[in-house]
N, C-alpha and C positions, 0 to 999 in steps of 0.2 A: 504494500500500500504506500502511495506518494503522499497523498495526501487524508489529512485528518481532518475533521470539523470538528469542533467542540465548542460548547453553549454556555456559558457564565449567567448563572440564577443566583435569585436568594437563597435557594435550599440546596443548590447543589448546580453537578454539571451535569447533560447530556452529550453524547457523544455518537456524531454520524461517520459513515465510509463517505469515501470521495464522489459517489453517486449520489448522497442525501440520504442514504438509507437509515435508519434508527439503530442505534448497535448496543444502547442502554445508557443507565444511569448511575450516577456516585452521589450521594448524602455527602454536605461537607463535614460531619462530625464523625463519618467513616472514613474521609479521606487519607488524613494523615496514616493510616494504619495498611494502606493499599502499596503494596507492592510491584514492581516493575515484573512479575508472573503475572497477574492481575492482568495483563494487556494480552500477555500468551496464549490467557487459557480464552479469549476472546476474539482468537485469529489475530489480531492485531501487533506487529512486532517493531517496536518503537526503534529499532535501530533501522528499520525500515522506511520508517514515515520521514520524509524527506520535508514536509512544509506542514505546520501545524497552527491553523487558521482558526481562529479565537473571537467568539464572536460575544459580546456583553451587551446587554439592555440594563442599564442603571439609570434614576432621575439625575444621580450628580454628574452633569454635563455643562460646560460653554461652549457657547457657540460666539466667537468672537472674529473682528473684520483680522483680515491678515496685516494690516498696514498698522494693528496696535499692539499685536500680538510678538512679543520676544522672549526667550527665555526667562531674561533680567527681571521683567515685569510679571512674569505669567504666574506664578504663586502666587504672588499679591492681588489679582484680577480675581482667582480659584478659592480665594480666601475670602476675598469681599461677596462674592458669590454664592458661595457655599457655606460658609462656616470654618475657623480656626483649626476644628479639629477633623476636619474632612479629609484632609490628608493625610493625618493621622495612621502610618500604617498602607499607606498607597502608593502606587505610580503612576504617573501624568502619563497619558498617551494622548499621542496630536495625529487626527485627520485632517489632510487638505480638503476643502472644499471648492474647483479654482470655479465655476460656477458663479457660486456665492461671491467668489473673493475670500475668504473665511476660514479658518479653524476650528476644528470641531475637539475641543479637551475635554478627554472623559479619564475618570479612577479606574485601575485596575489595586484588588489587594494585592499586596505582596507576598504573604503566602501563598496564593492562587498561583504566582508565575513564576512561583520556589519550586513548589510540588511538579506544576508542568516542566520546569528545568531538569529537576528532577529523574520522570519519568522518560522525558525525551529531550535526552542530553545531546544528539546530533541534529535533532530540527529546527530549520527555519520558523520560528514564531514570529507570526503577524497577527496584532489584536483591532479587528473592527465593530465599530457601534451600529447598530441596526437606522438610529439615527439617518447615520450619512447616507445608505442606502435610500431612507427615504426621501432626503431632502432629493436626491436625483431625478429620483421615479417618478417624485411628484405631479400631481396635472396642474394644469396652469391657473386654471380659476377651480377653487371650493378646495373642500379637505380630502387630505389622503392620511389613511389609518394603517398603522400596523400592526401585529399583537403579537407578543411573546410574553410567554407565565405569565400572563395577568397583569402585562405589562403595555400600556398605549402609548405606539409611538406618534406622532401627530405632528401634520404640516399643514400649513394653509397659505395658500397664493392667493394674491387678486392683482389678475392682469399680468400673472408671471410673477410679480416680487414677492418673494417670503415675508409674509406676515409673521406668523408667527411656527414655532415649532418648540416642541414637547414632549416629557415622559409625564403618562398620569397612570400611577400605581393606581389599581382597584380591585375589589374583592368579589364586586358583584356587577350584576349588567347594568341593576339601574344607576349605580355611583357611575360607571362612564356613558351612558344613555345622558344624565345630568350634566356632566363635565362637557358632552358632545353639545348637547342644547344651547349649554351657557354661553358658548364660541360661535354656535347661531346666532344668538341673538345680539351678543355684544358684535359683530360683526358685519351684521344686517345680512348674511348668506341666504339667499333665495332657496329655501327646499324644495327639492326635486332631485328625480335618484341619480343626476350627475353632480349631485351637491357633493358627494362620498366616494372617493376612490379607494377601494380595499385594497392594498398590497401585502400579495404570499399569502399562506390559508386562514380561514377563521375558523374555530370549532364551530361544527352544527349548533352545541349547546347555545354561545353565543348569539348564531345566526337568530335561530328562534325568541329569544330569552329579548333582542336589541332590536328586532322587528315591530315586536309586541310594544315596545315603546318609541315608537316612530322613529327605528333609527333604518335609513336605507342601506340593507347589506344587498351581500350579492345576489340574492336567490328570491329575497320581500321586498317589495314597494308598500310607500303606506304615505296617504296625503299629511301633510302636517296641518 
């Protein structure tokens, strides 16, 4: 295997082959005790994986223009931002955005890229935000959504410029059905079901559960 996927949650990681396919899961207060067999007895042979593609949804993100953005300054930006102790135990990773013009600064823990050093001590590790993927994919006018664990990534154009963009952790449909609505109306977004661009899968459970409250997925229409 060339290449790896692996997923950065609150509870843990998941881990895909190089097709997408689902290969399982680690608990992170099983991690530390997991062995480098542990990949063995799962076909997977870390002296193998050549490039180890690291993908993290977290709310602690900047999104900053690239013309203010420099190393010198960038703590101090992530501080005022986030809070004093958010770094606490982290490391800054920077996505280009040349697009935007922009910087996309997200935490990874440091344990997390110990363990993966760890396990695979000959791969190329690169860590991406599901973020940057969306600000690209984005459509040009209304919101584009993403979902991972229960995590909502969110972009909104009007007329091509980014409005605004977001992580809104939630637990249930109607918390983001709410958080969705809110961004309607302080926005003044015309609904109609090109109001919402879904990017990558949504659970069924969702689809149903976000319909039901006038939210347009891929599969329900519903007048607002």
């Amino acid at each position: 295997m060339k290449t790896l996927q692996v997923y950065f949650h609150e509870d843990g990681l998941e881990f895909n082959d190089a097709l997408g396919v689902h290969q399982g899961h680690i608990d992170w207060n099983k991690a530390s005790k997991i062995q480098k067999d542990f990949w063995e007895k799962k076909g997977i042979s870390p002296t193998q994986v050549a490039y180890l593609q690291v993908h993290i949804c977290h709310p602690h993100f900047l999104l900053i223009p690239q013309k203010y953005d420099s190393p010198i300054y960038r703590i101090g930006f992530l501080e005022k931002a986030l809070g004093e102790e958010a770094l606490v135990g982290r490391e800054i990773q920077v996505q280009k955005i040349p697009s935007e013009a922009a910087n996309l600064l997200f935490l990874v823990l440091s344990e997390w890229k110990d363990l993966l050093s760890y396990w695979f001590p000959f791969s190329q590790i690169s860590y991406q935000h599901p973020l940057e993927t969306l600000i690209i994919q984005s459509q040009e006018n209304g919101l584009s959504i993403s979902i991972h664990h229960q995590q909502a990534c969110m972009v909104l154009r009007k007329s091509g410029i980014l409005t605004l963009a977001n992580i809104f952790p939630f637990a249930k449909a109607t918390e983001l059905a709410f958080y969705i609505h809110s961004i309607r109306d302080s926005y003044f977004i015309k609904w109609n079901p090109s109001s919402i661009y879904w990017v990558g899968e949504i659970d069924a459970k969702w689809v149903e559960e976000l319909s039901s409250l006038k939210i347009y997925t891929p599969t329900f229409s519903h007048e607002a």
